[in-house]
N, C-alpha and C positions, 0 to 999 in steps of 0.2 A: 332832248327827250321831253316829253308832255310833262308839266307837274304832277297832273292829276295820277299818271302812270306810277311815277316815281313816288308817289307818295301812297299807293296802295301797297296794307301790308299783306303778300303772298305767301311768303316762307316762315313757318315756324319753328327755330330750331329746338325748342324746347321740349317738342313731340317726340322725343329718344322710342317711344314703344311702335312708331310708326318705320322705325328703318332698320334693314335688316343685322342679322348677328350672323356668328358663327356657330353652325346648328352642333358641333364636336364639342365645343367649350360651351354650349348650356348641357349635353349630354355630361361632361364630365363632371362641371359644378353641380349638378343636382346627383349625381350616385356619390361625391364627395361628401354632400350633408346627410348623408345616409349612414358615413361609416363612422364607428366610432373614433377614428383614430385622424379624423379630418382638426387642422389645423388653423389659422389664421396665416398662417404664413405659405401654406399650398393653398387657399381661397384666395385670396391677392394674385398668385402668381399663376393660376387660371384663369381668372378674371383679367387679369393683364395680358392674358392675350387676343383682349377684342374689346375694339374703341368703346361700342356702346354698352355695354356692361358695364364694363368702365366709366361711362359718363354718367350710368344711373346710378351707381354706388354712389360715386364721389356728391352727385344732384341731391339725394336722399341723404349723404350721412351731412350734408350743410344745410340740410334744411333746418329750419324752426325750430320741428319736434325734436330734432336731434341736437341742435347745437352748444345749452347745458355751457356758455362760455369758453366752452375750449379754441384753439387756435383754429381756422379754417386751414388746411393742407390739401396738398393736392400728392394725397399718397394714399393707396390701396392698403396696407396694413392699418393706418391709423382709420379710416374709413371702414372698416370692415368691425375694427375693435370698439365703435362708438354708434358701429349699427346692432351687431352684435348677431350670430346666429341666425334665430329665426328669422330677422326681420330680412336679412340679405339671401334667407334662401328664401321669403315672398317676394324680394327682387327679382329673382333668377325665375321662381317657378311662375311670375304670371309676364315675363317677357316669354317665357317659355308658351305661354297658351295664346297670347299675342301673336306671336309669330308663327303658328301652326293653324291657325284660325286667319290668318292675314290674306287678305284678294292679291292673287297672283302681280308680279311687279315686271314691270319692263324691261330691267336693268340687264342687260346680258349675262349670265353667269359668269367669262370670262374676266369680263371687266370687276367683277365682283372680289375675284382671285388675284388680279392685278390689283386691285385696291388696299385687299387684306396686307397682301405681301409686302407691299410698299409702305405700308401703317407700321407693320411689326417691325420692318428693315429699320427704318426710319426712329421707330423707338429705342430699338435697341444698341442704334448707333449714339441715337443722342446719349442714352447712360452711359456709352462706353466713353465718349466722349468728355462727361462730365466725371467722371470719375479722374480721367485724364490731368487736365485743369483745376482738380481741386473743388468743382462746385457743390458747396454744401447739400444739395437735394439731387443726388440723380434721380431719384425715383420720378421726384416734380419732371425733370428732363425727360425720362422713359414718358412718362404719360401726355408729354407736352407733345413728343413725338408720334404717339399714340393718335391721341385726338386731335391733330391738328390738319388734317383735310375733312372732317364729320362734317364741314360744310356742301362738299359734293354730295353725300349721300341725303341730305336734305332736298338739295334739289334733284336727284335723281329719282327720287321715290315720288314727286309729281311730276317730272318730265324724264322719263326712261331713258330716250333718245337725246337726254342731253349729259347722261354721267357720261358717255362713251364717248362724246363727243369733248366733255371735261376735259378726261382722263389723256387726250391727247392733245388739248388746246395748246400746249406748254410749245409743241414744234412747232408751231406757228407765232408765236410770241416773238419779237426780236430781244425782249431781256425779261427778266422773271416780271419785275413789274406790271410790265403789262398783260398779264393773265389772269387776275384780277379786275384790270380796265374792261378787257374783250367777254369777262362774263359778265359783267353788271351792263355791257351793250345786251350782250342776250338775254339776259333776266329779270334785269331791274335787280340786282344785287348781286355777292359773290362769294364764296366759299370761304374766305378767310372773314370777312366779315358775319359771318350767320355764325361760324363755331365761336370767334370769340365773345359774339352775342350771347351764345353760352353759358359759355363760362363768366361770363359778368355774372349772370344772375347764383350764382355761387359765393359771390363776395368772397372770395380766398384772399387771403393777405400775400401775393404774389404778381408776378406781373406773366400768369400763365398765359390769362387773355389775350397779353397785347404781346406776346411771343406768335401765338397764333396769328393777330391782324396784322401783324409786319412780317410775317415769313415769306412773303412773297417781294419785299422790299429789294433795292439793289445792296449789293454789300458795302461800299461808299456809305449810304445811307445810317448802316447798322453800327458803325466804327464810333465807339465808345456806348454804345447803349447795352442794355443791363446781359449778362451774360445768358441768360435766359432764352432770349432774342436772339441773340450769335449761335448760339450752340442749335439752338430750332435751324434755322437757315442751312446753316452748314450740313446739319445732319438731313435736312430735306434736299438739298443740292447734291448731296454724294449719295444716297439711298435710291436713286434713278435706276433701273432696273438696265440703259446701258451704260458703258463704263463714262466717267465725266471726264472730259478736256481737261489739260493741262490748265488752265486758265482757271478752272474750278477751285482745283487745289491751291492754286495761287491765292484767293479770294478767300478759302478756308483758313489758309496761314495765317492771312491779313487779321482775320475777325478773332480768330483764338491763340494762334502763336504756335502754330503745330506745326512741324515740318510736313514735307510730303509722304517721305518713308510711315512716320506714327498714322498720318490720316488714312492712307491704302491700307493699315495692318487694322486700323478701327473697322473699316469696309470691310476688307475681305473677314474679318472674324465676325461681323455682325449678319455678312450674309449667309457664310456657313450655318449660325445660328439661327436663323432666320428658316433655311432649307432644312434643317433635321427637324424643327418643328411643322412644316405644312404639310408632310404625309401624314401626323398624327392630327392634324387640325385639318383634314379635306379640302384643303387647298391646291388645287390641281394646278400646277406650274409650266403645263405641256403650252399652255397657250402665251405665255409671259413674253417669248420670246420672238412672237409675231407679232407687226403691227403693221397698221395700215399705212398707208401714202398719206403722206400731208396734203398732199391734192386733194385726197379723198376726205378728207376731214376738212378741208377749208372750204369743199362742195357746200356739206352740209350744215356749216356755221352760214356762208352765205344765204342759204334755201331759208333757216331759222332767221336770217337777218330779214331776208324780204318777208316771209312770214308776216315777222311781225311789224313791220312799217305799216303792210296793206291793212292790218287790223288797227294803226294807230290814223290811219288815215280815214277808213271807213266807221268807224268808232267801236269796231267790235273785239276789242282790246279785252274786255269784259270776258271773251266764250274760255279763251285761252285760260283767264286765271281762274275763272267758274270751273274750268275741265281739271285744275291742278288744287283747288278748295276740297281739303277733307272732308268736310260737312260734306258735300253730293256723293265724294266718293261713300262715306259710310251711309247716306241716307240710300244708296243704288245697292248696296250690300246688304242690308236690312230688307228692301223689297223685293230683291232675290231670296234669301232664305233667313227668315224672322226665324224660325227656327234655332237655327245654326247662332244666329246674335244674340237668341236667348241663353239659349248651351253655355257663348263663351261670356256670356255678364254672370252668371250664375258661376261658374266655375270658377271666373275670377273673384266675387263674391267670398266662394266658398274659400280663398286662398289666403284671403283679409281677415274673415272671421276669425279664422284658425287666431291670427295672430292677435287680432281684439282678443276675444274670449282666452287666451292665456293669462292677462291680464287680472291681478287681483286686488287691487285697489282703486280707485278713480281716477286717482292721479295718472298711473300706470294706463289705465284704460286710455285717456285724454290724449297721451303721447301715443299712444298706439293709433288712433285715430288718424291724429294729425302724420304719422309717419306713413299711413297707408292711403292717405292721400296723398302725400308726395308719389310715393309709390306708382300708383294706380292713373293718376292722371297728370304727372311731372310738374305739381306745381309747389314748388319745397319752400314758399313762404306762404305757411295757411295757422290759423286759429280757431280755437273754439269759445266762442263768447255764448256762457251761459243761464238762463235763468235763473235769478236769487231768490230763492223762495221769503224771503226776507222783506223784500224791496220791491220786487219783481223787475229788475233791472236785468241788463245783458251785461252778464261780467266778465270778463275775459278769464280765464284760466291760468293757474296763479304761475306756472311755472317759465312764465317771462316779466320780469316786474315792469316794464312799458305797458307793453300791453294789459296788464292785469290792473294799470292804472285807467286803460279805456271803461268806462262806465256808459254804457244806450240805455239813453230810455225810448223803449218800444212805442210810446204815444208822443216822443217829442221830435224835433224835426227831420224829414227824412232825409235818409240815408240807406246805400243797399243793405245793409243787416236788417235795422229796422224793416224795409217793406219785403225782405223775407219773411222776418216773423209776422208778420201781420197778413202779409197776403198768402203765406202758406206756399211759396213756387220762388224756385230761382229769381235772383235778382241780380244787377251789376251795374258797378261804376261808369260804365263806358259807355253810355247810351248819348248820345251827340244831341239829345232833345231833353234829359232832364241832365242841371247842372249838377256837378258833382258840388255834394256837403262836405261841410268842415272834417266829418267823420271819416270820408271817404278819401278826402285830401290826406290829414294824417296816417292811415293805413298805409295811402300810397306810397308816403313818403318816409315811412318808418321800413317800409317793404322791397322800399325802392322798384315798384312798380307802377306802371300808368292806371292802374286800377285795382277792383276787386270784383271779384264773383260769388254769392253768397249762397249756402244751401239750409233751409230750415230742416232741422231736427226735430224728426215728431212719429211717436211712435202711438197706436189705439186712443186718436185724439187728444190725447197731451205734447203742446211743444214743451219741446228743453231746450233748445238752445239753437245757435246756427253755425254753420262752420263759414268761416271768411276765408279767402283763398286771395292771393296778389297775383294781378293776371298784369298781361299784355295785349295790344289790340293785335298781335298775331296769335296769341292763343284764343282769345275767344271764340274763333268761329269753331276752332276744333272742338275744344267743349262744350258749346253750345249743341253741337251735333253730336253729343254723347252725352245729352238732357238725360237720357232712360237710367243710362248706368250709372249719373251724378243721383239721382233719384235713388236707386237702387242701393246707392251706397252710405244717401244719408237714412235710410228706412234702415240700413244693417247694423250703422253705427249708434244709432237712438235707438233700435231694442236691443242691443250688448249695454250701452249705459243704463236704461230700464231694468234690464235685466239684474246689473252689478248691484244697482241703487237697492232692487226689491231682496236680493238676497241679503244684503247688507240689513235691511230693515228687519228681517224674518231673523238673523242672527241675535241683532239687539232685543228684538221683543223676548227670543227663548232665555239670553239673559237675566230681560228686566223679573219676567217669568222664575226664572230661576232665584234672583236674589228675593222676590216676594217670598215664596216658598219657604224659603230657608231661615229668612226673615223671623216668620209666623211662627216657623217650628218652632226657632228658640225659644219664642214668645212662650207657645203652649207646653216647651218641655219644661220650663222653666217654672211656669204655674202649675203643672204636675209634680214638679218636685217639692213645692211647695209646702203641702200635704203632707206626705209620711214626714218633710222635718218636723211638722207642727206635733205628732202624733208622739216624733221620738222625743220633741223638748218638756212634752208632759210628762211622757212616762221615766226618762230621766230626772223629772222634777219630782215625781214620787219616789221613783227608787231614792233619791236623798232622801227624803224622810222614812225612809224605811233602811237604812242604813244598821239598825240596831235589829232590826228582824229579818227572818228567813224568805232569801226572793224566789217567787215560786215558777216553777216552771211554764206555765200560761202567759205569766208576763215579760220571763226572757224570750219565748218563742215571739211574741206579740211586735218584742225588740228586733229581733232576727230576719222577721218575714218584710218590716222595714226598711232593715236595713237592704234587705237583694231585691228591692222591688227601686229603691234608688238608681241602684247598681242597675239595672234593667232601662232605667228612663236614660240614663248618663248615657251606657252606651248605647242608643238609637242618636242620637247625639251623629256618633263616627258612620250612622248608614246613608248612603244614597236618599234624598229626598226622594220620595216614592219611590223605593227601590222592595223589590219582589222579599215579601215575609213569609206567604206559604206556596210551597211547589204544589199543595192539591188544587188551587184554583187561588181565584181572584174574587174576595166575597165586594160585591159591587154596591150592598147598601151600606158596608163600611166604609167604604172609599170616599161615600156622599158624606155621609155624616161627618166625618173625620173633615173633609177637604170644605163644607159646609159652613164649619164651626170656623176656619180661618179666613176667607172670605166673606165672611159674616164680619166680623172683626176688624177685615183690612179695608173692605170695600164698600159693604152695605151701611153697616150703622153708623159711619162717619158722615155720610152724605143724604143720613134722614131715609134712606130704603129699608124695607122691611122683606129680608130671607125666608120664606118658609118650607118644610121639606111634608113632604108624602111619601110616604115612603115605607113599603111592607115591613111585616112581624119578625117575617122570617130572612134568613140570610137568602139573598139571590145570587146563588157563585157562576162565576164565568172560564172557561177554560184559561184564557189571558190577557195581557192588557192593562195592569194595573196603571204604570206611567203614561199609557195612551188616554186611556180613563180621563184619567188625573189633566192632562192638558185639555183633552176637550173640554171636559165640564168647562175647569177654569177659562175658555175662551169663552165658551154661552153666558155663564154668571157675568163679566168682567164687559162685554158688549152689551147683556143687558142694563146694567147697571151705569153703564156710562150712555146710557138712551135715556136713562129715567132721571124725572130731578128728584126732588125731597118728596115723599109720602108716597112716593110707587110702591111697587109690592113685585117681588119675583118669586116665584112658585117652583118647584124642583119636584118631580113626581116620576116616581118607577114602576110600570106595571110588565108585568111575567105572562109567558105564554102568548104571542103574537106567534101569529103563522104569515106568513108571506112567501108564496111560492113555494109551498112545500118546507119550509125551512122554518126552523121557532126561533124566539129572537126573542130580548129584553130591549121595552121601550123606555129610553131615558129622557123628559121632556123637560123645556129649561121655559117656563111662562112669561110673560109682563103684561102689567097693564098701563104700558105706553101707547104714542099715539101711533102704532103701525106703521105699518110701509106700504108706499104707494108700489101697484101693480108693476111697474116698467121698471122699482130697485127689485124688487124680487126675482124677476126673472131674471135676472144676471146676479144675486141674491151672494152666491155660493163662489163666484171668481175673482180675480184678483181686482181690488179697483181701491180709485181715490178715495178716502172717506168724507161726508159731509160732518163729521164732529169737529173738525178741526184737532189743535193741539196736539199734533204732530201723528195722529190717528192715519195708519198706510189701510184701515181695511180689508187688513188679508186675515186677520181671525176665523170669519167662516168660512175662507176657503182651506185654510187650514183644516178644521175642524172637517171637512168633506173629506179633504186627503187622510188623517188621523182616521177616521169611520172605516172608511176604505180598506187601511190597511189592515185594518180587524176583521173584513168581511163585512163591514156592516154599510149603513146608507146614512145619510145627514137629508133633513127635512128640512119644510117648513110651513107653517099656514097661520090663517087670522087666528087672533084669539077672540073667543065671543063675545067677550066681555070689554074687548079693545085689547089693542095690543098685537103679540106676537107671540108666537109658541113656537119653536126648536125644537125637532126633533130628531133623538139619535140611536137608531134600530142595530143593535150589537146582538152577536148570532152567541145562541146559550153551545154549539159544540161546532 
């Protein structure tokens, strides 16, 4: 065969969301996380009844985000307990919308049913089997049996006409070996090589993989190699849907030590168990029992043999693996109905979020991320390297110490992370025209991948970071032809981190907010108490010299009124900072004056500004609002004030009776005479954004202050001041 042939990669087995399930066992798993009473132990053994569910559990719970040093297994309970919940029913529910949204497949139903059947037989012989013998892991056994033809279904979902063709190549084989030889003549590769491919990229501390790439081995061959191996074999050689020769069971004895009576009583109980589950599993078994003429099957290996010689001979070798290339198929499916591929990016989208947005710390947010790419696009060695506000370096995310040890710098030599961040668009390892860097080497080789794929994170023109992903040159073409939805998924992942970062910031400020406040009070209650002691140390310095004469009434009252006016400051002491003192209304020129007097104090005259208040005779009371009050001002003072340097001046002015639309309204205006604001910050003035003060300034004070108004009915302003400056404006409705 050609090299060049042999050396193009066609088959992706990584692409688990591309080959079909069993449509009963995602019905049942998703009404399962529904009930309250659903288990880890009925999730497993749902999920263990169908290979690729199984393969993305087990893909996902060994990825990266998940793997926290615990042992790699190849067991559905431990995998389910280290995904946890939510995260395995975003497993289910977007293979779920995957395969409901998926372009019709070739594969015959029949042959689909024969496949299942002989998956499930085969798994469940091998636990019976291993339980038999004593091997520490049936479960690894069930699953090994489980997954160990998923290499058919890879190539059946690019070439239809060749699973059926697969599924019966074995009668024409003269020994199992060669069934493996006679498809990599058809394919350029072969089924047990593509599933173990696999399971490599799993890193299991087992030898599941190469149970898989030698099941097709002779039994000779297998005679002392790891039980794993033996028990795969055997349980795939007796699980033949007709009964095995004498000679089989010979062969089985050999490799495990079972008589013949024990190995029929493993079969016949394994197929019983097999048959009472596929009427619940839709598995129609009428057709199992049919099969074609090996003539007729060796017709059309022949037809595919000439095939493909005339294309290796005319050089259009190229149409065949172009026609089996994901990328065409999904770019044909997109220009058929953009619609419909928006429906199902959005949908899967919205099935991701879900699980971000659970999320309440960064940490938590980070691994959710990186799990919902595994997820989403099966590539379960990915990271997030993110920008240090510090440094401005790309730092890896702390919760793997390798990688948290990679440090990029975005201006030093390139690498696909860096010309993510830089060029704002996909980037990757594998381009045969720029060499890979030292950066890229190491990913690769901490990932144990041939590459990486990179997505900038960047959300209302701020990057944050990028997400690296460890690819293969069989997976790139697939995600490359699902640029939109890599897109789509870093724009969801960088506004949830946006998102987390801004509440997180708005939490600390109502804090720092809070500890100022409280701060101040004690300050001012303190210097109020101050007074009547002074008042009581006099007049108890009198009453001693009056010790010999009559104390009169005036000046024990005097003592008295004192003493409960103490008692009165102490306890405002125990009330809610700005916490509600009269139910008739909310007097609004006390609020100022009072909240005036402490920011004065904390913020202006420390830094050389001069506070002044305008402020009516009379009381202007408001129906409510007191602590809303009390935060707005304090954002206006506290923003102007950190605009202005030494010898500004802020102005505070309340004037009564504004009509605006029918409605009155008290105008409460917050002045400076700084140097203003250019037209293009104003108009975005009032929303959330980056500050130019620096000193860890997020900005969001007057959008704050827009939302506080708001909630009162009121509006938040703003315009020049004439005099220079800025003026704040905040229109609060008097009923």
């Amino acid at each position: 065969m050609p090299a060049a042939v042999a050396s193009h990669p066609l088959f992706d087995s990584s692409d688990l969301l591309a080959l079909p399930v069993l449509p009963a066992v995602v019905g049942e798993l998703l009404d399962a996380f529904e009930s309250a009473e659903t288990s880890i132990q009925k999730l497993a053994r749902l999920t263990g009844y169908d290979a690729i569910l199984s393969a993305r559990m087990l893909a996902v719970a060994n990825s990266a985000a998940c793997r926290d040093g615990a042992p790699r297994q190849a067991n559905l309970e431990s995998a389910l307990a280290v995904l946890g919940e939510e995260t395995a029913r975003s497993i289910i529910a977007t293979t779920a919308i995957h395969q409901s949204l998926a372009p019709l497949r070739d594969i015959p139903a029949s042959a689909l049913d024969q496949f299942w059947l002989h998956s499930l037989t085969c798994a469940h012989l091998a636990r019976r089997l291993a339980v038999t013998i004593d091997y520490s892991e049936p479960e690894e056994a069930y699953l090994c049996g489980l997954l160990h033809d998923l290499g058919k279904l890879v190539i059946g979902v690019r070439h239809g006409r060749a699973f059926t063709i697969m599924q019966e190549i074995r009668h024409l084989a003269r020994s199992p070996h060669e069934i493996p030889e006679l498809e990599q003549q058809l394919f350029n590769t072969d089924h047990c090589e593509l599933g173990a491919a696999l399971v490599e990229t799993w890193r299991l501390r087992s030898f599941f993989a190469d149970a898989i790439r030698f099941h097709h081995m002779d039994a000779d061959d297998l005679r002392g190699a790891h039980p794993l191996s033996r028990l795969l074999h055997v349980a795939n050689t007796l699980s033949q849907t007709e009964d095995p020769q004498e000679e089989a069971f010979a062969r089985a004895d050999s490799l495990l030590g079972l008589n013949r009576n024990s190995l029929r009583q493993a079969r016949f109980e394994a197929e019983r168990e097999v048959i009472n589950l596929a009427a619940d599993l839709g598995i129609d078994m009428s057709t199992t029992g049919s099969r074609r003429k090996a003539t007729e099957v060796s017709g059309e290996i022949s037809f595919a043999q000439a095939a493909r010689e005339r294309m290796l001979t005319d050089g259009t070798s190229g149409q065949l693996e172009q026609a089996g290339d994901p990328s065409v198929l999904l770019e044909a499916m997109v220009a058929q109905d953009r619609l419909g591929q928006a429906v199902h990016e959005h949908a899967l989208m919205g099935e991701v979020r879900g699980e971000m947005h659970s999320a309440d710390d960064e940490a938590a947010l980070l691994r959710a991320i990186s799990r919902c790419a595994a997820i989403l696009f099966d590539v379960p060695e990915n990271h997030l390297f993110l920008r240090d506000p510090q440094t401005g370096m790309l730092r890896g995310s702390p919760f793997e110490d390798l990688l948290h040890e990679i440090v990029i710098d975005p201006d030093g030599a390139a690498n696909a992370v860096n010309r993510a961040w830089r060029e704002q668009r996909i980037s990757h390892s594998l381009d045969t025209e720029i060499p890979a860097s030292v950066v890229d080497r190491q990913l690769s080789r901490l990932w144990e991948t041939q590459g990486t794929l990179c997505l900038p994170l960047s959300v209302a023109d701020r990057s944050l970071g990028v997400l690296a992903m460890g690819v293969s040159h069989q997976q790139l073409p697939r995600l490359q032809a699902r640029a939109r939805l890599l897109r789509l998924f870093a724009v969801t992942a960088a506004t949830e981190l946006e998102r987390l970062r801004q509440r997180e910031m708005n939490r600390q400020r109502a804090q720092d907010d809070q500890r100022l406040l409280e701060r101040q009070q004690v300050r001012a209650v303190l210097h109020e108490v101050s007074n009547p002691l002074t008042i009581m140390r006099n007049y108890l310095a009198l009453l001693a010299t009056r010790l010999e004469e009559q104390v009169t009434r005036d000046e024990l009252k005097v003592l008295q009124e004192e003493m409960e006016r103490i008692g009165r400051i102490l306890l405002r002491l125990s009330e809610p900072v700005g916490g509600e003192l009269d139910d008739a209304g909310v007097n609004l020129t006390q609020i100022v004056r009072d909240l005036a007097r402490v920011l004065d104090d904390a913020l202006c005259r420390p830094h050389g500004i001069n506070l002044k208040l305008n402020l009516a005779d009379v009381p202007l009371v408001l129906p409510r609002g007191r602590d809303v009050i009390r935060q707005i001002l304090l954002n206006l003072i506290r923003n102007a004030a950190e605009a202005l340097g030494s010898g500004g001046a802020i102005t505070v002015s309340i004037q009564d009776r504004i009509n605006l639309n029918g409605r009155q309204y008290v105008e409460m205006a917050v002045a400076d005479n700084g140097p203003g604001l250019p037209d293009h910050v104003r108009a975005k003035l009032f929303q959330p954004t980056v500050s130019t003060k620096g000193g860890g300034h997020a900005g969001l004070g007057l959008a704050i202050v827009k939302s506080l108004a708001e909630e009162l009915g009121g509006q938040a302003l703003c315009r020049p001041n004439g005099g220079g400056g800025s003026i704040f404006i905040v229109l609060l409705p008097i009923n």
